[in-house]
N, C-alpha and C positions, 0 to 999 in steps of 0.2 A: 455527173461531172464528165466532161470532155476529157479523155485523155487528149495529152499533145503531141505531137510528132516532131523526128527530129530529122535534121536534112537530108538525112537517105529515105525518109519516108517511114520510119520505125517506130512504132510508138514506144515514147521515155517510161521509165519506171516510174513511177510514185514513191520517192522515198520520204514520203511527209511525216508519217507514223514513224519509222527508222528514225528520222532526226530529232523528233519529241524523245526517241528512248533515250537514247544517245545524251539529248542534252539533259534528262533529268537524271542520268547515271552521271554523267560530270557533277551536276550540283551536289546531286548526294555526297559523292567521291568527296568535292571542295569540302561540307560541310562536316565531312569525318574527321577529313586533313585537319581542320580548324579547330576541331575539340579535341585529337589529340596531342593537336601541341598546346594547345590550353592547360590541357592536364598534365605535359611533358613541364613544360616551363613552371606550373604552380600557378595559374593563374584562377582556378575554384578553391584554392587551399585555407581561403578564409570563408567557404563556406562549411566547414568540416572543421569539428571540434579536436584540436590536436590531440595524440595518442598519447604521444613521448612526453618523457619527462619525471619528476620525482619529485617528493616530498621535500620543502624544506622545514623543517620545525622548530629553528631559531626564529624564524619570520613572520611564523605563523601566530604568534600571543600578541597580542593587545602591546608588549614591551616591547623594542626590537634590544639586538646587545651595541652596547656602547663600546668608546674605545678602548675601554680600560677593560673589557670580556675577553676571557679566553676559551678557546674551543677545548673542546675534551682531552683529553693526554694522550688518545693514543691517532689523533691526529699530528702533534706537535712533532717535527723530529727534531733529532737532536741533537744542537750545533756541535757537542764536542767527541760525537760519536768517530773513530779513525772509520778514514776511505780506503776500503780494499785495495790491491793492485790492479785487479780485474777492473772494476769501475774509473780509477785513474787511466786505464789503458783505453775504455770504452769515450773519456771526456775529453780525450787530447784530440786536439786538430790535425785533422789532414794536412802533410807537408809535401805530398808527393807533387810530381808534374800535373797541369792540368791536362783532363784530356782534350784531344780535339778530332776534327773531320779525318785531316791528312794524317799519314805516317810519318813517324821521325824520321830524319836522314841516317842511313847509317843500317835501320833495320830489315830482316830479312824479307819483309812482305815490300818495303817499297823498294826494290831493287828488282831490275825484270830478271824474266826467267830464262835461260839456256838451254 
């Protein structure tokens, strides 16, 4: 092969080899990028038998339970059990101010400094 030459008479580099590495380290790169947001997102997740999870065994017989079934006792609680103060204190709604970006008028941070 000829090299070529460039207006001052110089013969050019060859960077033909360089630009095959270069563009097959981009593909690869792309092709990395692609599967790990595949897996990021959950996009193989149906091919992978899920881990999580637990036993039901009301569901599991031949019967399911009907409306008139009740679960075990010590899942039931117990309407007429009295509510602590603690947990009254913990149910009641927020009444304060909301908050926001700016400072209220009036306070020491939004007042300049001296």
């Amino acid at each position: 092969m000829t090299k070529k030459r460039d207006s001052r008479g110089r013969y050019k580099a060859d960077h033909s080899q360089r630009n095959v590495v270069i563009g097959a380290a981009t593909a690869v790169g792309a092709i990395a990028t692609g599967l790990a947001s595949a897996i990021h997102f959950g996009l193989f997740d149906r091919f992978f038998a899920p881990q999580d999870g637990h036993r039901v065994p009301d569901l599991e017989g031949d019967t399911h339970p009907g409306p008139n079934d009740r679960t075990v006792e010590h899942f039931r609680p117990d309407p007429t059990a009295p509510v602590s103060a603690a947990d009254r204190e913990a149910l009641r709604p927020a009444t304060g101010p909301a908050p926001g970006f700016a400072a209220n008028r009036g306070d020491l941070r939004s007042e300049p400094s001296v």
